[in-house]
N, CA, C and O atoms as a Maestro MAE file, in Angstrom:
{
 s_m_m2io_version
 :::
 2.0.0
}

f_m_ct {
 s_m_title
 :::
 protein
 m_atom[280] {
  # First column is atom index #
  i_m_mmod_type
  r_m_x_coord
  r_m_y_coord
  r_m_z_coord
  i_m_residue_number
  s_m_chain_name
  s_m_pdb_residue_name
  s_m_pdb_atom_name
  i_m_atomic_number
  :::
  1 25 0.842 -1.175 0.000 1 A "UNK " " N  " 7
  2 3 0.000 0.000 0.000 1 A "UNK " " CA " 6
  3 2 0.886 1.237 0.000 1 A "UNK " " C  " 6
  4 15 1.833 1.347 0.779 1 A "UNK " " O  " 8
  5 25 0.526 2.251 -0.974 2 A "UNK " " N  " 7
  6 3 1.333 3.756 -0.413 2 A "UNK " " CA " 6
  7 2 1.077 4.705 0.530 2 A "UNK " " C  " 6
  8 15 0.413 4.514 1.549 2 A "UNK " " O  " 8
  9 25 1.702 5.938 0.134 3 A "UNK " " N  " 7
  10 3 1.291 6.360 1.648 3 A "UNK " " CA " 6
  11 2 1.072 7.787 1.200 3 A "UNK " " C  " 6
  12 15 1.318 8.187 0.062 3 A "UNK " " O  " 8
  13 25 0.596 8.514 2.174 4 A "UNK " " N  " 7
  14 3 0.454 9.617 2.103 4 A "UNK " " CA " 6
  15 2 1.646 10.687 2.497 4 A "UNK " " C  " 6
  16 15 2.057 10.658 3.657 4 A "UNK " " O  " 8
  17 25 2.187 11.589 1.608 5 A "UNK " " N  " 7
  18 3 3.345 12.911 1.875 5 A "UNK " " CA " 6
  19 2 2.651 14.333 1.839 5 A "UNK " " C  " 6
  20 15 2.007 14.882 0.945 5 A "UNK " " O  " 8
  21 25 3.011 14.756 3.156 6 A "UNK " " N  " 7
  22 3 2.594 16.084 3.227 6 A "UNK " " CA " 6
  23 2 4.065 17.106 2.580 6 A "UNK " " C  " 6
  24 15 5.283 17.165 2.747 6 A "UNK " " O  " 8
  25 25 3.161 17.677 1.907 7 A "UNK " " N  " 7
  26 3 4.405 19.178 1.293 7 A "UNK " " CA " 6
  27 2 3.789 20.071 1.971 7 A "UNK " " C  " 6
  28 15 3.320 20.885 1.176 7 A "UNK " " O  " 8
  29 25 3.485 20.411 3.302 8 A "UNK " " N  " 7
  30 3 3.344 21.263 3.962 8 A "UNK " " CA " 6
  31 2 5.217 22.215 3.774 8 A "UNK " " C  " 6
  32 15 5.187 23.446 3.769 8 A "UNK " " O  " 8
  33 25 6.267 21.678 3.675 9 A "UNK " " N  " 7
  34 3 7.528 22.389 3.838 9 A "UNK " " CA " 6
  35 2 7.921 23.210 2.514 9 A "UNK " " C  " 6
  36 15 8.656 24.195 2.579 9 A "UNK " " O  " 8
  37 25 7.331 22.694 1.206 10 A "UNK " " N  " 7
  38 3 7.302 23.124 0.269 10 A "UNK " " CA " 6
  39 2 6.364 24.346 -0.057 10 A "UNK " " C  " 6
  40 15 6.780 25.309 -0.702 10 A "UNK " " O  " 8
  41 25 4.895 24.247 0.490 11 A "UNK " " N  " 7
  42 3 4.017 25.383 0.165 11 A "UNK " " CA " 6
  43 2 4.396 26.527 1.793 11 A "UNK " " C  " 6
  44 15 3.573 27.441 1.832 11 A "UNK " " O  " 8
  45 25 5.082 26.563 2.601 12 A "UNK " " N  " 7
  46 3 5.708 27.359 3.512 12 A "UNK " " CA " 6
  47 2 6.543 28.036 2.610 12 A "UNK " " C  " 6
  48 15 6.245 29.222 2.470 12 A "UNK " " O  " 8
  49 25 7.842 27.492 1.725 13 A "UNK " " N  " 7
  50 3 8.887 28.327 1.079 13 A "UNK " " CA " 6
  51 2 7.946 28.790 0.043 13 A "UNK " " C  " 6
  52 15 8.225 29.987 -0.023 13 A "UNK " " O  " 8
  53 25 7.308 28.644 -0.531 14 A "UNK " " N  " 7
  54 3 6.721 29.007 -1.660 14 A "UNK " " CA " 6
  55 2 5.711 30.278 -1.053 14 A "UNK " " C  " 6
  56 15 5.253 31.135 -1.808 14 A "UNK " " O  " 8
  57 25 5.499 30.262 0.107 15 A "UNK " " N  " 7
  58 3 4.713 31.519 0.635 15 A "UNK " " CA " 6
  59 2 5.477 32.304 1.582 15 A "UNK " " C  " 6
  60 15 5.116 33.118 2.432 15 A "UNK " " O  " 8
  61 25 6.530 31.903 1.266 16 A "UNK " " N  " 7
  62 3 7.480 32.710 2.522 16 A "UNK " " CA " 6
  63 2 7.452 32.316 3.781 16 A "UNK " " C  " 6
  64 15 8.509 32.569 4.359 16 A "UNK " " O  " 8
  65 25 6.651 31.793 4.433 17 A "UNK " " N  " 7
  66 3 5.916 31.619 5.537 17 A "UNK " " CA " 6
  67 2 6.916 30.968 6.843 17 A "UNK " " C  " 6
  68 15 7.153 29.760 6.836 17 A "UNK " " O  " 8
  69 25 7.340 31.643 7.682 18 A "UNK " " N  " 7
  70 3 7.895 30.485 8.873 18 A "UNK " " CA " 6
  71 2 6.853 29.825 9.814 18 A "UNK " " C  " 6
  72 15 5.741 30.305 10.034 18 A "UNK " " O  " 8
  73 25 7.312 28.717 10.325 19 A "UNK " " N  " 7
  74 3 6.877 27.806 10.820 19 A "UNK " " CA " 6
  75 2 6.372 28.247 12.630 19 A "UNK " " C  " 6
  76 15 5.872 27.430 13.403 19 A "UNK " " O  " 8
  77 25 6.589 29.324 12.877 20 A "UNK " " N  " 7
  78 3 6.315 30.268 14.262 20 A "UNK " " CA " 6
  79 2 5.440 31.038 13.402 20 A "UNK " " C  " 6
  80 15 4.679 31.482 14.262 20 A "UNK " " O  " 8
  81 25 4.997 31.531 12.247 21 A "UNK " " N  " 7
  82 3 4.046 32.389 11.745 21 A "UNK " " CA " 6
  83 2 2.873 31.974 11.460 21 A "UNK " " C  " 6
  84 15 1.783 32.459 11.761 21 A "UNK " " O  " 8
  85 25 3.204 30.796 10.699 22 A "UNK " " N  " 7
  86 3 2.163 29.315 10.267 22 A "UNK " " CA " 6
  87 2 1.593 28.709 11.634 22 A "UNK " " C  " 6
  88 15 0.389 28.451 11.622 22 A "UNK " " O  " 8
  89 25 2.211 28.483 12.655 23 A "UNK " " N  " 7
  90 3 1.644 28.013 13.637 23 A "UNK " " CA " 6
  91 2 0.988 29.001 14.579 23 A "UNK " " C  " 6
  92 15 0.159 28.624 15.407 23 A "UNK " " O  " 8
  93 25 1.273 29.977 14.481 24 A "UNK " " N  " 7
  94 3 -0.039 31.277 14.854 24 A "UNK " " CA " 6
  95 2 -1.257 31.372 14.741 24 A "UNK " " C  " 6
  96 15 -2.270 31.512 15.425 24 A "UNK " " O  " 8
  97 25 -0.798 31.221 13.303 25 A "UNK " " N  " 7
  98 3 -2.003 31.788 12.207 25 A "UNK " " CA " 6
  99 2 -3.093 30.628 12.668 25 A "UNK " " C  " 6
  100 15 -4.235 30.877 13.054 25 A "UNK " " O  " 8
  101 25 -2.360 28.975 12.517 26 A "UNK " " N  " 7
  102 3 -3.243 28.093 12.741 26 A "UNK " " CA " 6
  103 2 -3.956 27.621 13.918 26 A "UNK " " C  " 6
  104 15 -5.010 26.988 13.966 26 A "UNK " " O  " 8
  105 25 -2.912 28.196 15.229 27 A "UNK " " N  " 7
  106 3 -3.674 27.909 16.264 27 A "UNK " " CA " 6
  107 2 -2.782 26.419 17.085 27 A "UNK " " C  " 6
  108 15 -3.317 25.949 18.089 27 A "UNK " " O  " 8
  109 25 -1.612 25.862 16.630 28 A "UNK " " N  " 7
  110 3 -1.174 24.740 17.348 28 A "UNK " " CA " 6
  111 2 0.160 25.459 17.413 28 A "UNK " " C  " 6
  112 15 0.684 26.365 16.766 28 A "UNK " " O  " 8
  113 25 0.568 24.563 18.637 29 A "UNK " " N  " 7
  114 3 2.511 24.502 18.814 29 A "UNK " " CA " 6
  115 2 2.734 24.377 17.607 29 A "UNK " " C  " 6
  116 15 2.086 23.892 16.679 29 A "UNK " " O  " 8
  117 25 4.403 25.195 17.750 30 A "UNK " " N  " 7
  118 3 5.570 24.714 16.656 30 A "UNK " " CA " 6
  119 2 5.701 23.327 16.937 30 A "UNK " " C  " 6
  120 15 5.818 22.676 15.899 30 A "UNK " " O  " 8
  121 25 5.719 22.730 17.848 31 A "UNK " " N  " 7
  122 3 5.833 21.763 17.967 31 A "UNK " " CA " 6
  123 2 4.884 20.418 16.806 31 A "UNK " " C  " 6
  124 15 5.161 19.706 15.842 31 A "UNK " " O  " 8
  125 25 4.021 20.632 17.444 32 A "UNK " " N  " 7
  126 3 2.886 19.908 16.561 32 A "UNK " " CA " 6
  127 2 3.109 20.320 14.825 32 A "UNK " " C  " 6
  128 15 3.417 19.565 13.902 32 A "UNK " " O  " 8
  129 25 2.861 21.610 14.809 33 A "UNK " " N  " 7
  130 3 3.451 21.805 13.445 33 A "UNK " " CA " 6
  131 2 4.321 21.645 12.910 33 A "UNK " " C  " 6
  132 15 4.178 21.830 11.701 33 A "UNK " " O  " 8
  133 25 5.368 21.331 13.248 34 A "UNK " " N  " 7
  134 3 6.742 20.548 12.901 34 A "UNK " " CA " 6
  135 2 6.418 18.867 12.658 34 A "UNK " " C  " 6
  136 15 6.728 18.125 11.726 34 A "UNK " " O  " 8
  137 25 5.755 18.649 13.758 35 A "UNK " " N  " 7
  138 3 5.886 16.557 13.323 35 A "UNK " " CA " 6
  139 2 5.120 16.930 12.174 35 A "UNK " " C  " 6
  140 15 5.489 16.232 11.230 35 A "UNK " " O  " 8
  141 25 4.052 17.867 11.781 36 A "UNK " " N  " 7
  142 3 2.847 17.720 10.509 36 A "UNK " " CA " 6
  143 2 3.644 17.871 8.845 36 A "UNK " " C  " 6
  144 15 3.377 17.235 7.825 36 A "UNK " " O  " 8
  145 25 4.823 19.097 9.086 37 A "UNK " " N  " 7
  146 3 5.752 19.611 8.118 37 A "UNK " " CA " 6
  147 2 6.476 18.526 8.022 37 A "UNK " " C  " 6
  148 15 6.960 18.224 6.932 37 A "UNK " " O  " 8
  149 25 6.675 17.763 9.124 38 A "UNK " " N  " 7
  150 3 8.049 16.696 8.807 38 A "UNK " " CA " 6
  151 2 7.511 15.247 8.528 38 A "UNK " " C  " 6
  152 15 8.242 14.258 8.587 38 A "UNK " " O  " 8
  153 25 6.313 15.205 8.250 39 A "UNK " " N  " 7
  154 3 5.566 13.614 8.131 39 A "UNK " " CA " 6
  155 2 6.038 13.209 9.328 39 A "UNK " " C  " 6
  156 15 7.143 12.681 9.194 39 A "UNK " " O  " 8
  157 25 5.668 13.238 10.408 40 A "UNK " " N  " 7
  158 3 5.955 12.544 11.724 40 A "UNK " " CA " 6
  159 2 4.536 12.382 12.144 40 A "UNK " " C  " 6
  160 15 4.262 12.180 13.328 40 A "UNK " " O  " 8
  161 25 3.693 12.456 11.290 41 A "UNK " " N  " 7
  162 3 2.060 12.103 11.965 41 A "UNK " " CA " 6
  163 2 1.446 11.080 11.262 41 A "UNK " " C  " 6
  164 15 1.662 10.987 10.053 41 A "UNK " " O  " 8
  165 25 0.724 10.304 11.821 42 A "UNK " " N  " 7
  166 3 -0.054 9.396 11.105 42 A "UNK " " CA " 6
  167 2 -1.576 10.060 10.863 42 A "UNK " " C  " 6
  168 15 -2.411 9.332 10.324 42 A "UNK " " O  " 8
  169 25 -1.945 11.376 11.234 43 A "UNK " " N  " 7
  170 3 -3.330 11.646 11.101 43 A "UNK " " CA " 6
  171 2 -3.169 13.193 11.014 43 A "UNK " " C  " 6
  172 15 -2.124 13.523 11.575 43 A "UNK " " O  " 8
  173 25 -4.025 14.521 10.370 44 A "UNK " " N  " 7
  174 3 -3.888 15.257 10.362 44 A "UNK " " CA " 6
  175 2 -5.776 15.752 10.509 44 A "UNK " " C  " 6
  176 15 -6.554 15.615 9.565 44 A "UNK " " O  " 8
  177 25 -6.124 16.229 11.678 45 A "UNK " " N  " 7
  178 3 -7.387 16.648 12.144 45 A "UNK " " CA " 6
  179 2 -7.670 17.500 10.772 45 A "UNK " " C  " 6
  180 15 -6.760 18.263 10.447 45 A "UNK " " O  " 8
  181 25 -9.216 17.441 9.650 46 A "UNK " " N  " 7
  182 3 -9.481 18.022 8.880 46 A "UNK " " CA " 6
  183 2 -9.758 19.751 9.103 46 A "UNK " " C  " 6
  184 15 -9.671 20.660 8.277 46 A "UNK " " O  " 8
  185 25 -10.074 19.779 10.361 47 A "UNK " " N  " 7
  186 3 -9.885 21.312 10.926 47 A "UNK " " CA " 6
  187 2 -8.971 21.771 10.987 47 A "UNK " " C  " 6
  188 15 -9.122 22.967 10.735 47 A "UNK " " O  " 8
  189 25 -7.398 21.394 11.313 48 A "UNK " " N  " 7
  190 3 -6.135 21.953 11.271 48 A "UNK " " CA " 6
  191 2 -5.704 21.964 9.869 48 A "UNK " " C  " 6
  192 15 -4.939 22.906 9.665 48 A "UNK " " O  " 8
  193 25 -6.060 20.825 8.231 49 A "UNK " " N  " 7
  194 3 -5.822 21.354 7.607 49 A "UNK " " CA " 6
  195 2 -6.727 22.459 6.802 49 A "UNK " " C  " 6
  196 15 -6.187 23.299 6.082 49 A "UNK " " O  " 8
  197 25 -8.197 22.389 6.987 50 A "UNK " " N  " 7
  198 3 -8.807 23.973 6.765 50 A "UNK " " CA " 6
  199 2 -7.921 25.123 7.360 50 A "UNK " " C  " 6
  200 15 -7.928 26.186 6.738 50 A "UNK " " O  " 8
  201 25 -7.116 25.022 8.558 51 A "UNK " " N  " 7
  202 3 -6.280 26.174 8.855 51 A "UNK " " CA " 6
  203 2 -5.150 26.508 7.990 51 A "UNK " " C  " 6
  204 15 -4.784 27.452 7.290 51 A "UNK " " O  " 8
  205 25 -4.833 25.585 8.258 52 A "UNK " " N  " 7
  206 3 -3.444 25.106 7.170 52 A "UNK " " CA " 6
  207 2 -3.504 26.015 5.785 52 A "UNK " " C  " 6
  208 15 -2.767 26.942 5.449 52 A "UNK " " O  " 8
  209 25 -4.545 25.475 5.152 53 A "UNK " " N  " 7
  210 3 -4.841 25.970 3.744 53 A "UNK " " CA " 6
  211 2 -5.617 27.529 3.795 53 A "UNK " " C  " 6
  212 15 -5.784 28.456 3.002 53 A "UNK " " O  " 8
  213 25 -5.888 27.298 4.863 54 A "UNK " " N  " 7
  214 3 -6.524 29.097 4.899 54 A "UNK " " CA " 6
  215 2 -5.206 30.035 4.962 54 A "UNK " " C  " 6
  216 15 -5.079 31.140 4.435 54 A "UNK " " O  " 8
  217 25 -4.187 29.274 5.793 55 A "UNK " " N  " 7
  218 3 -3.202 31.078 6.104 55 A "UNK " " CA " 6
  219 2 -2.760 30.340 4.980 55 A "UNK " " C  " 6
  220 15 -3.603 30.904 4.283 55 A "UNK " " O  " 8
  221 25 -2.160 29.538 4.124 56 A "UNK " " N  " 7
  222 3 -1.258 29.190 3.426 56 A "UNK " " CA " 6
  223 2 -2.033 29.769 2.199 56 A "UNK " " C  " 6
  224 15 -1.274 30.083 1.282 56 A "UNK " " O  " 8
  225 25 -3.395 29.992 1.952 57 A "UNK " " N  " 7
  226 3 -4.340 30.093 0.815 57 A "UNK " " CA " 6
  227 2 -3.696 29.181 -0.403 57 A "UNK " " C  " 6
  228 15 -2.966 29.480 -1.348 57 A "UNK " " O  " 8
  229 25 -4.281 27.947 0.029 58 A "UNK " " N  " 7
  230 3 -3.862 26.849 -1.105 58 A "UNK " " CA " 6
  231 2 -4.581 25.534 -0.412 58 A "UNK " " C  " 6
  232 15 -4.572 25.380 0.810 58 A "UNK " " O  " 8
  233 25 -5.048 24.837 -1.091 59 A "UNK " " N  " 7
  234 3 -6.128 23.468 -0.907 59 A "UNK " " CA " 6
  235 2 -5.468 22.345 -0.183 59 A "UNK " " C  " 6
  236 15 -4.351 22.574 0.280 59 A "UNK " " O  " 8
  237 25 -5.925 21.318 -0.037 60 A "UNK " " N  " 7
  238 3 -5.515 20.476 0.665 60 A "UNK " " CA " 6
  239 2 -4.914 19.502 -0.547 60 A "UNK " " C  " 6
  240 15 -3.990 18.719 -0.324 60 A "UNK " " O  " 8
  241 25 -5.391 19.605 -1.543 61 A "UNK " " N  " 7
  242 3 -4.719 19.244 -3.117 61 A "UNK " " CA " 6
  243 2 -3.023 19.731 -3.123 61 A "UNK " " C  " 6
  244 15 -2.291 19.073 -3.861 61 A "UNK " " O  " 8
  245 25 -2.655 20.402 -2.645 62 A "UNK " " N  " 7
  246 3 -1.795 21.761 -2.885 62 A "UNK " " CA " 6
  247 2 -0.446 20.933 -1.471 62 A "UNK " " C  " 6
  248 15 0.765 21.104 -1.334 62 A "UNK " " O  " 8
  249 25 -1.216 20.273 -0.878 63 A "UNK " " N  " 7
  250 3 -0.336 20.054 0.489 63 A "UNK " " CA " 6
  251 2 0.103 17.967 0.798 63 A "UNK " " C  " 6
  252 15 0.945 17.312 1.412 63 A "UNK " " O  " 8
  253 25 -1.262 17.668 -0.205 64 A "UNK " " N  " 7
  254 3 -0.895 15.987 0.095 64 A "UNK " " CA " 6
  255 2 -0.724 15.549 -1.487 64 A "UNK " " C  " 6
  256 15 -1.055 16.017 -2.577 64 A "UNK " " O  " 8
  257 25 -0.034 14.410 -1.010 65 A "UNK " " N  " 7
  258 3 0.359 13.917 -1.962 65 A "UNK " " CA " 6
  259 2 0.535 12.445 -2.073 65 A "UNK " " C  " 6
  260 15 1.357 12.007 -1.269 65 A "UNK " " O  " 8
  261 25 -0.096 11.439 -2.965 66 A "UNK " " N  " 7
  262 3 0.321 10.075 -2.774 66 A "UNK " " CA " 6
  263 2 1.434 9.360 -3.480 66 A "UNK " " C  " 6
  264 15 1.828 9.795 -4.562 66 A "UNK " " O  " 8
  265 25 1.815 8.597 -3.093 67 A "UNK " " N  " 7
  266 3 3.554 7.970 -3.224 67 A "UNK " " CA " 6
  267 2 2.829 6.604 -3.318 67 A "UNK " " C  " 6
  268 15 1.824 6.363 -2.649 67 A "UNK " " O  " 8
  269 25 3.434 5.648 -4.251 68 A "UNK " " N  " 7
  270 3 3.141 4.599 -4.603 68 A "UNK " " CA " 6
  271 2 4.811 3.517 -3.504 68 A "UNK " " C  " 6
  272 15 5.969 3.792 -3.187 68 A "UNK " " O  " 8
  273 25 3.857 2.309 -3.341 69 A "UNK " " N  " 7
  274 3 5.458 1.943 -3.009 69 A "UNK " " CA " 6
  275 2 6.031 1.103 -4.195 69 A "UNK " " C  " 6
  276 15 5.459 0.737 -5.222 69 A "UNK " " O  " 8
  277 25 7.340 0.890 -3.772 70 A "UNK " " N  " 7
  278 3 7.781 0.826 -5.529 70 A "UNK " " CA " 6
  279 2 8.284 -0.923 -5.409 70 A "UNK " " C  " 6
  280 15 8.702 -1.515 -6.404 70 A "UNK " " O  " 8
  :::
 }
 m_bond[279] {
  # First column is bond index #
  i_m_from
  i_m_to
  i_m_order
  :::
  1 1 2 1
  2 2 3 1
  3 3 4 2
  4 3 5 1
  5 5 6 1
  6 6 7 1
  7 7 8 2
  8 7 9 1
  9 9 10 1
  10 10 11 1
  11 11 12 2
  12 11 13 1
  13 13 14 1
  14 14 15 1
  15 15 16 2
  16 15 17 1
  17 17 18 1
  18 18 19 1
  19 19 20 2
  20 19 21 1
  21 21 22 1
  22 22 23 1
  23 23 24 2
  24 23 25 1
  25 25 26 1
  26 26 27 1
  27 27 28 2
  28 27 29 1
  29 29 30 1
  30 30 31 1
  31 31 32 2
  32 31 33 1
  33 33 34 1
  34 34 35 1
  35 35 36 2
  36 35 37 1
  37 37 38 1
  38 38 39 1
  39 39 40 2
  40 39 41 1
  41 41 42 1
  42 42 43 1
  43 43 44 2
  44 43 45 1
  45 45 46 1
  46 46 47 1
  47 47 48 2
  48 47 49 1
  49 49 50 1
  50 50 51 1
  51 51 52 2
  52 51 53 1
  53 53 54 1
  54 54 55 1
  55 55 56 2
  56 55 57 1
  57 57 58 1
  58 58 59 1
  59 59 60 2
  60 59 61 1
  61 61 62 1
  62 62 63 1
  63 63 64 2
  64 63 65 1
  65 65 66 1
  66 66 67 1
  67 67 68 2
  68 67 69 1
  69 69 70 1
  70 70 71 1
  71 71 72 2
  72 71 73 1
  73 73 74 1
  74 74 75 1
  75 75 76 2
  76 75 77 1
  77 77 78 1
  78 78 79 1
  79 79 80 2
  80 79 81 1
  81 81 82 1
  82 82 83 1
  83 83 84 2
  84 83 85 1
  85 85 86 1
  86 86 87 1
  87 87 88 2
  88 87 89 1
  89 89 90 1
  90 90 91 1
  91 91 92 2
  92 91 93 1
  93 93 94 1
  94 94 95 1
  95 95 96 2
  96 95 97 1
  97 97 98 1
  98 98 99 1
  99 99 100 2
  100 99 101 1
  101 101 102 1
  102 102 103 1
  103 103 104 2
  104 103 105 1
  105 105 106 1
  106 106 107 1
  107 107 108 2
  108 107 109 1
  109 109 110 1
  110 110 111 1
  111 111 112 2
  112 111 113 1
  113 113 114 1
  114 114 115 1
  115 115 116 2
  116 115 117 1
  117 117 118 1
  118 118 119 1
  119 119 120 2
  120 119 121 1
  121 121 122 1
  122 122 123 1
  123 123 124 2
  124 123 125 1
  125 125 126 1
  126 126 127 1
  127 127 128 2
  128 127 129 1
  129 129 130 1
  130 130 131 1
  131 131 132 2
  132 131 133 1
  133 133 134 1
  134 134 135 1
  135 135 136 2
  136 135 137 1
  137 137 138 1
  138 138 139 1
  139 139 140 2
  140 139 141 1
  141 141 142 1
  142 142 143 1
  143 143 144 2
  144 143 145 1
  145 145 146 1
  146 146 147 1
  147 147 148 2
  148 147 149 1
  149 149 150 1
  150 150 151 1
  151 151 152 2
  152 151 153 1
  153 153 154 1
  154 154 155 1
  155 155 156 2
  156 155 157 1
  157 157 158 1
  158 158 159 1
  159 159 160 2
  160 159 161 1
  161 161 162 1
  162 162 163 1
  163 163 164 2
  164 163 165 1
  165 165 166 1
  166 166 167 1
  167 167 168 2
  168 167 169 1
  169 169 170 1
  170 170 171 1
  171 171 172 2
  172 171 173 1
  173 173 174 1
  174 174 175 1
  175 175 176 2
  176 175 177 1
  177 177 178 1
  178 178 179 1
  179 179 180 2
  180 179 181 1
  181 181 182 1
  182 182 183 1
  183 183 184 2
  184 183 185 1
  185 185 186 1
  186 186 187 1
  187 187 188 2
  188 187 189 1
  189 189 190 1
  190 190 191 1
  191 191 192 2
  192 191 193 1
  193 193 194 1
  194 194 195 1
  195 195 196 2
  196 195 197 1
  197 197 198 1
  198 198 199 1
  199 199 200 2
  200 199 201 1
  201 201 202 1
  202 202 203 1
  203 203 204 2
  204 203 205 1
  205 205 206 1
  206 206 207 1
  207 207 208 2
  208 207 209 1
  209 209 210 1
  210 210 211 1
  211 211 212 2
  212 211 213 1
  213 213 214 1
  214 214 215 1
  215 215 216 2
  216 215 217 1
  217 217 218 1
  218 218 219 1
  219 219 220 2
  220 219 221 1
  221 221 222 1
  222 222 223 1
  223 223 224 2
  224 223 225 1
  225 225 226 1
  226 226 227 1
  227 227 228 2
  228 227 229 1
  229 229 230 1
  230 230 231 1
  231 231 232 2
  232 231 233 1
  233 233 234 1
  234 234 235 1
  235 235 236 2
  236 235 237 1
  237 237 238 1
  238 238 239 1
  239 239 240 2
  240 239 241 1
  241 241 242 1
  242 242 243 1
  243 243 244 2
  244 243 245 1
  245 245 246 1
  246 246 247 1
  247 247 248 2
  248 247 249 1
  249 249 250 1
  250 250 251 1
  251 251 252 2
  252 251 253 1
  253 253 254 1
  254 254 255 1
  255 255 256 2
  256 255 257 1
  257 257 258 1
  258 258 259 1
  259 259 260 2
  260 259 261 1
  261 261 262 1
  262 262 263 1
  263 263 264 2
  264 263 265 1
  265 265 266 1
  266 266 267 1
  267 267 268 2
  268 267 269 1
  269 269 270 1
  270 270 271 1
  271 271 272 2
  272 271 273 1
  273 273 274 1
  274 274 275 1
  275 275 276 2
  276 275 277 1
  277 277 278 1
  278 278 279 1
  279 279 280 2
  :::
 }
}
């Protein structure tokens, strides 16, 4: 089975955005927002990524991504 990759680290550089600004905006620790940026989560609450994609203004299309295993 594949898996799911968050480019949460990719649409941050692409908006300028630091990861103390992003986690403001959204409402969780750097902390938490770091395991989410770094794929260290197995689950991402659909309300944190409506946040996500709101300060980032970009979809949840825009942030996941599926990986086949090879």
């Amino acid at each position: 089975m594949g898996k799911i990759i968050l480019r949460l680290d990719r649409m941050m550089v692409e908006r300028h955005m630091s990861l103390n600004e992003l986690a403001e905006r959204v409402g969780i620790t750097n902390v938490n927002l770091s395991k989410i940026k770094n794929n260290h989560v197995t689950a991402v609450r659909f309300q944190t990524l409506a946040a996500i994609c709101e300060a980032l203004d970009c979809t949840p299309g825009d942030l996941l991504e599926y990986q086949r295993d090879e």
